[in-house]
Each structure stands twice: as C-alpha cells, then as structure tokens.
N, C-alpha and C positions, 0 to 999 in steps of 0.2 A: 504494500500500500504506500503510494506517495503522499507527501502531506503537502505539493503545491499542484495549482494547476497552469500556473502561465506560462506561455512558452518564455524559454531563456535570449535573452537580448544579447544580439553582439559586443565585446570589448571596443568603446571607444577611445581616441587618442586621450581625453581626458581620462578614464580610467587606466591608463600604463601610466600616464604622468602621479596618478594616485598610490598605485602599485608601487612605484618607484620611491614616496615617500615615505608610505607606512615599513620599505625595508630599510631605510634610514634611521628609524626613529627603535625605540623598545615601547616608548609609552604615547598614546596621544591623550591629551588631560582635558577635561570639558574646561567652561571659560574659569579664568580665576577665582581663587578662596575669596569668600566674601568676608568683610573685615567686621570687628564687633557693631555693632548697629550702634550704640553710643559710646561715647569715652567714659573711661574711668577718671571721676571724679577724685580731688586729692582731700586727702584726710588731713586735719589738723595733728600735726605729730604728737603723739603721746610718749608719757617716762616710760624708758626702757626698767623692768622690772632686772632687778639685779641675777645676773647667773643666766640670763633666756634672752637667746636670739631675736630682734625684733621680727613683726611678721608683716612678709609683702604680700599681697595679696596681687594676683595676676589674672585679667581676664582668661578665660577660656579660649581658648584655640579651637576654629572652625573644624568640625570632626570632620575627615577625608576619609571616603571609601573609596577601598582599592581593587578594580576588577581585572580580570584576566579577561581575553578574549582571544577563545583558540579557536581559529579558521583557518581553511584550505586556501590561501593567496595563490599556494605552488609558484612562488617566487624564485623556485630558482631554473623557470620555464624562459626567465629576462636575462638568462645571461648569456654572450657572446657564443655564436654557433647552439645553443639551445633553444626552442619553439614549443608552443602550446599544443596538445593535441587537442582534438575536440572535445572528449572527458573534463580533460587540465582548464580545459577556456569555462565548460561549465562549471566547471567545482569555484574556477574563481568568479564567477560568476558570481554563486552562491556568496559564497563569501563576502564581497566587496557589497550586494547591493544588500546583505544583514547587516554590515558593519555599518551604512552608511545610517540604516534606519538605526540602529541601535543607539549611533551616536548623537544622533536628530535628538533623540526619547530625553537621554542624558542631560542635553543642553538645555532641552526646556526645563526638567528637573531642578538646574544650576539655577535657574531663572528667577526659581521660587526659593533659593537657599542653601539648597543639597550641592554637595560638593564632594567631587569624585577624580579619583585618578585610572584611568582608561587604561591597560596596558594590553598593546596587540602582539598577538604573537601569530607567525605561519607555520600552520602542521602540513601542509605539503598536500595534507590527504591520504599521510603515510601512517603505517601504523607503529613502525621503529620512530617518527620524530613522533606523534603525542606518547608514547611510554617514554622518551628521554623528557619531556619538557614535563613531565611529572617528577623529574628529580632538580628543577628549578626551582632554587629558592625564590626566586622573586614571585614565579606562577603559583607556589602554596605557600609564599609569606601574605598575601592577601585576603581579603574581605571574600570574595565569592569568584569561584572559575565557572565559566559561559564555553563550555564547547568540550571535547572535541563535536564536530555534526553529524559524521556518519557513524554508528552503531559499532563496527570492529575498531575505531580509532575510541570512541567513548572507552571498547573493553580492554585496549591495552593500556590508554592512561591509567582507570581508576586499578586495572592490573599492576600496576608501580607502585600505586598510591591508594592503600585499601581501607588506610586507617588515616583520612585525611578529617582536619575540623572544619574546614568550609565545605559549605554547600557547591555541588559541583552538577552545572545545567544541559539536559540533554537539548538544545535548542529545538531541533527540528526534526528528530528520527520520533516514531512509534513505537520503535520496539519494545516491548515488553523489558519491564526493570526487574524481570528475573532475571534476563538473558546478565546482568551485570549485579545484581547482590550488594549496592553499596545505599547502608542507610541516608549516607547523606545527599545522594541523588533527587534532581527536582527533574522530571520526564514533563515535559510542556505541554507535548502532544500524546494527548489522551491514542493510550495501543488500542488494539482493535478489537479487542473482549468488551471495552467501554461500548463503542459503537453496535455490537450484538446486543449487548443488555440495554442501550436507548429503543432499538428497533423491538425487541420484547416490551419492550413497558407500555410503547407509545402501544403496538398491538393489541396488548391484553386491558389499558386502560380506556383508548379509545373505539378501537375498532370490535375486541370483542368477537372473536368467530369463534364457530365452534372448533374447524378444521383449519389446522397451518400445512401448508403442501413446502416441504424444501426441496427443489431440485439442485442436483447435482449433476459436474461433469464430470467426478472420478478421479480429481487431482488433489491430494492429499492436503497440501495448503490450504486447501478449504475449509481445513477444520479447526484450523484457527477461529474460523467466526463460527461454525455451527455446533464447535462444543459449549462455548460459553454463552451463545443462544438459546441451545436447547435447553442447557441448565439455568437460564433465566427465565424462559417461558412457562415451562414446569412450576418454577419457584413463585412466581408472581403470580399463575393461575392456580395454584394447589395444582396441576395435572388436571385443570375443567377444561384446557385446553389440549385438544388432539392433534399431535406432530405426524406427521407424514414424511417419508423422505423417497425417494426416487430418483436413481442414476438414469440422467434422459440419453438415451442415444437418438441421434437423428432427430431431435424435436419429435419424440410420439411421447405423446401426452396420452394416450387413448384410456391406459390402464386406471388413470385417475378420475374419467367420466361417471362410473357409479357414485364416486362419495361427494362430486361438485352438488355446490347447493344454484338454485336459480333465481332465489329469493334473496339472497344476503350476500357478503361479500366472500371470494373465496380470495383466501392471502396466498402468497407465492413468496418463498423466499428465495432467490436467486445471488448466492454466493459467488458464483464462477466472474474471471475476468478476463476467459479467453476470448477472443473476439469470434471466432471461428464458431465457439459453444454458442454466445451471447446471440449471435444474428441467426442463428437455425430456433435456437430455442422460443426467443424474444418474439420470431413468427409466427412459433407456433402459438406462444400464449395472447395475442394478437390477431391469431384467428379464434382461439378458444372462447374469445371475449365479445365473437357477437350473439355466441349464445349464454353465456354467462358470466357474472358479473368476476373482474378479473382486478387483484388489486397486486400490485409488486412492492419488495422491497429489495432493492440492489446494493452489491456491495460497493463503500464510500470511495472508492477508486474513478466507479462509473462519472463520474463528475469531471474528468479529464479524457472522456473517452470520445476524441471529433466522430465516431462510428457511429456512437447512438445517437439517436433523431431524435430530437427534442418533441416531434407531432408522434414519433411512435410509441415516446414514455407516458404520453402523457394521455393516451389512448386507454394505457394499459394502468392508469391510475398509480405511480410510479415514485415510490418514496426511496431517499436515499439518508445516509445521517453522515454529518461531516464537525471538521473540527477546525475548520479553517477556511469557510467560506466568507467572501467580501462583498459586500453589498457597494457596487461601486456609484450607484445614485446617493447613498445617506449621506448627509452634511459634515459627517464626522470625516470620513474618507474624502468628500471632496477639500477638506479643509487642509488635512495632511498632504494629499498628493499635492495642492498649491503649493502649501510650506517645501515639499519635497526638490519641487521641479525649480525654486527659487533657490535652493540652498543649494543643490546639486547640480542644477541643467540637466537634468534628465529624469526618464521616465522612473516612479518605481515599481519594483514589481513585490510579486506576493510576499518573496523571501525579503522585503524591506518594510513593508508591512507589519511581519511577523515581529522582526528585528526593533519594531518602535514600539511593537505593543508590551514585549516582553522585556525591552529596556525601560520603559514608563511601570510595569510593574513592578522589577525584582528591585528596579533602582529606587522605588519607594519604599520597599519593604525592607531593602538593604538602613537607606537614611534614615528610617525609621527603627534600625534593630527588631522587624520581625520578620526576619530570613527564618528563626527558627516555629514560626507560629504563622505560616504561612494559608493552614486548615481556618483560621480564623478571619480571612481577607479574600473575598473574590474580587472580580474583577472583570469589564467587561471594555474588552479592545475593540478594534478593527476587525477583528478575524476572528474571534472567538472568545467567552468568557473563559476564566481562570477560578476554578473550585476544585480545588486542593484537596485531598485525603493522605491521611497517612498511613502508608503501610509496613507494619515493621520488618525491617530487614533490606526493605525494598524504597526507601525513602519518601519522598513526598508527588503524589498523580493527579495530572489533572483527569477529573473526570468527566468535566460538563462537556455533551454533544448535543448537534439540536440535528432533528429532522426538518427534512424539508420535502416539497413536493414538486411536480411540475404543473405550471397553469398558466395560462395562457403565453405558456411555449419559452417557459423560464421558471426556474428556482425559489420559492417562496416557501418562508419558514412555515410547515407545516402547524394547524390550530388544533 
C-alpha cells in the first residue's frame, strides 16, 4: 500500500541548487531564538549576608528543540561522473519536497515563539548509512528523530539504536510497528489493519447486512486486510454478521446468486490490487448490479489506480478508506499551497503536505513537552487527522481513517 497519490514532479534547477546547500550545511535552524519578551528589571542591592554568595538571578533562556531529519537526498548522485537514476530522482524527490513542507510547518511555529534547531541529514536510501547515522551523536543527542522513510532503513536505524530516549518518526511508511518492536516509535500513517477495522465498523454501524461477500484473487498479501477484517466484523457484530469468502477466477460470481439478497444491500469486499483481477472482477460485479443491489469496499490503494473509472465505482456504490486524502478545494489547502508556491516557487505535492502537517504537529507537541502524551492531543491537518494510541512494545499509532465514497464522479467523505 502507498501512502501518496501524486505523481512525482521533475528535479528543477532550483532544486540541485537546494540539494547543493543542505550538503553544505549539518543543520538548517528555523528563524532566530526569540529574546525574553521584557527586560529584567534591577533590584535595589541588598546586604550581602555574611559566609553566602550573593544571588543573581538570570532570565530564562528560550528553550531550543533539537530535530533530526533523516531523508533520502542521495547526494552523493551530485558528484562529478555520478547521475540520478530514476529511483535516486524519486527518493529525492521524496525527500526534498517533505523537507520543504516540514520546514514551512517549523517557521510558522517560530512565529508564534517555539524555537527549534532543524538538523538534516542524507540517508542515501541506504540501509548501511541510516544504521551508521544511529551511532551519531548529534542525530541521538536531540529532542526527536523524523525518519528514516522507507521501512528497511527505519529497521536498520532503530536496529543500532534499540534503547534510544527520543521519540523516533516513521514519516511516511504503513508498515506495521511490529515489523520494528521499538516502544518509542511514533508510525504517522495508520498500517492497514486500521483501514480493515474502519471499513468493519463503518459496515456493521451503518450499513448493517446480513451477508458480507469477500472476494478474492489468491494472493496471499491479501491477508493483510482480511484477517484483521474478518476479526473486526465478527467483533463488532457478535458474528450477526455472515462472512462469505470466495476465490473469483475469471469474474464468475454465479456461485454467490443463491445467498444475494434483492431487497437490501449486498456488500462486497474487494481486497485485491491486481489490475488484471480488478477489471475482470469489477465487470463482473457491475453486471451483477442490474439485478441486485451491489455495494463495494476496495482496498485504500485503489485511490491511485488511473485504471478504475470513477463512473464504474460509482455505479457499483464504491467505498474506499484512506489516510491521507487532500481535499484540494478547502480553504485550508488553498491557503498552504499559496504560502507554499510563495516561499518555494513551486508546486507542492502530497509528500509536502504531509511534511507540514506532521511538522505543525510533532513540532507542537515537541515545544510543548508532550512528545510523551501524545494519546492525549489529536489533531486534524491537510491530509489526515492524528489520534494516537498507544501500544506497548510497539510505540505510539495513528489510528484515525475516514471513508469515503464516490458521487458524483469524485471522492466525498462518506456520512
């Protein structure tokens, strides 16, 4: 499962001349410490008591939070006889257009008082540099590490580093915070058990069937969503609800004609994200549906799929659940992209988005010292709300997903 759907934009000149600076630098620091709001006032001198020190009293020092931020730059793609592959271009793709958001998030933060020290580092996208930049002191003498991004760099870092005190952020991967076992892990993007347990609830709350039909194509990864499915729908109906499962070959559906109802809705869960499965299947349940009432739920992938026909999902009553959809008419979005395209010259995409939403969070809960009470503070960005659980052993989850449906031939958060 991906957690973006926009396609990735070409490296502009401005972007290597950016490249070029963050490899100059170790740290980039949002705008200046802000100095105490008023002067200390002087005291009329008092007797020194005989034998004791007089006492000076000193304002407070602006507390400075210190972040890491480990991305794939693949910087050393800029040096003489070395070139980008297309991978290499998108990883810094990745990279470059989180950081820029990230940084955006920061400076507003500064705005209002919070004062932070930015530190970048480039993991290449290797998995030997994030296990070595776990033995950096600068990267675990800080307040909170942001990255590695992809899921085998997350497992070698926190693999160096098992018994670290900061909080360490999976930005952008799903993967399940088993696959890494480290309590102080914050997973941003809710894994894909959350999105099967949203699609049982919204089911058994709203919808109500008697009969769930899961089809299947046969490809074991699918059980990723239809175990912690089934064991949601079970759970949340007492078992009032009746699971169906079915490996489709060829789109014949015929076997499932006795139990359809023509009264009520029949649900369909459709895990598969082969395309090949998806178009045989999808026709068939789209013929199935002029005689009976046909309602789907697809897995959150389907939202980047140019294949599916927005008039064919929406035929088929056609719900999906995501964890990082962008509503790019709301006020809120048009505000950012303004700020964005002012500050950067260019467009942003999802993964800067993401980068502003999750740097306006953590970088509030950081200035605020509740990195560790995180279960207490949601939050609701550009892309997604932030409602925290904690799980022991396995750090802190977001779990909030929302459904949504199709109507009138677009994406609207399901009521």
């Amino acid at each position: 499962m991906t957690s973006v759907r926009n396609r990735l934009q070409p490296l502009s000149g401005n972007r290597w001349l950016l490249f070029l600076a963050i490899a100059l630098v170790t740290a980039a620091c949002s705008p200046k410490l802000q100095p105490p709001a008023h002067p200390v006032a002087k005291e009329k001198e008092k007797p020194v008591v005989a034998n004791q020190p007089p006492k000076v009293e000193k304002p407070a020092a602006p507390k400075v939070s210190t972040i890491s931020l480990l991305l794939p730059f693949d910087l050393d793609h800029l040096k003489p006889g070395a070139s980008y592959t297309s991978a290499t271009l998108k990883e810094a793709d990745i990279a470059l257009d989180y950081y820029r958001g990230f940084k955006l998030a920061l400076d507003s933060l500064t705005s209002q008082g919070y004062n932070y020290k930015l530190q970048v580092y480039d993991t290449r996208g290797d998995k030997a540099m994030a296990h070595s930049l776990a033995n950096n002191p600068a990267v675990t003498g800080g307040d909170l590490i942001v990255g590695p991004v992809f899921p085998g760099d997350v497992k070698s870092f926190i693999g160096n580093y098992p018994n670290g005190r900061q909080p360490i952020v999976s930005p952008l991967s799903p993967a399940p915070p088993s696959n890494f076992k480290n309590p102080q892990l914050i997973t941003v993007m809710p894994p894909l058990e959350y999105h099967a347990w949203s699609a049982a609830k919204y089911i058994n709350d709203k919808i109500k069937p008697e009969n769930v039909f899961i089809l299947k194509s046969g490809y074991s990864e699918e059980n990723d969503y239809l175990i912690p499915f089934k064991k949601a729908i079970d759970s949340l109906s007492k078992k009032g609800i009746k699971v169906t499962a079915l490996t489709v070959i060829h789109g014949q559906l015929s076997s499932l004609l006795p139990q359809l109802t023509s009264t009520g809705k029949n649900v369909f869960i459709v895990p598969a994200t082969n395309q090949h499965f998806l178009t045989i299947t999808l026709r068939a349940l789209d013929s199935l549906s002029a005689s009976y009432p046909v309602t789907v739920f697809g897995h959150p992938s389907w939202i980047n799929f140019n294949f599916l026909k927005a008039d064919l999902l929406q035929r088929l009553d056609t719900h999906v659940t995501s964890a990082d959809y962008v509503d790019y008419k709301a006020p809120a979005t048009i505000a950012f992209m303004r700020n964005y395209r002012q500050v950067y010259k260019a467009e942003p995409t999802a993964y800067a988005i993401k980068g502003f939403d999750e740097g306006l969070y953590l970088g509030a809960q950081l200035g605020t010292d509740n990195l560790k009470n995180l279960t207490t503070t949601s939050f609701t960005g550009l892309h997604n709300t932030f409602q925290f659980q904690k799980k022991p052993g396995l750090g802190w989850i977001n779990t909030h997903v929302t459904v949504y449906k199709y109507a009138n031939f677009e994406l609207k958060k399901a009521e």
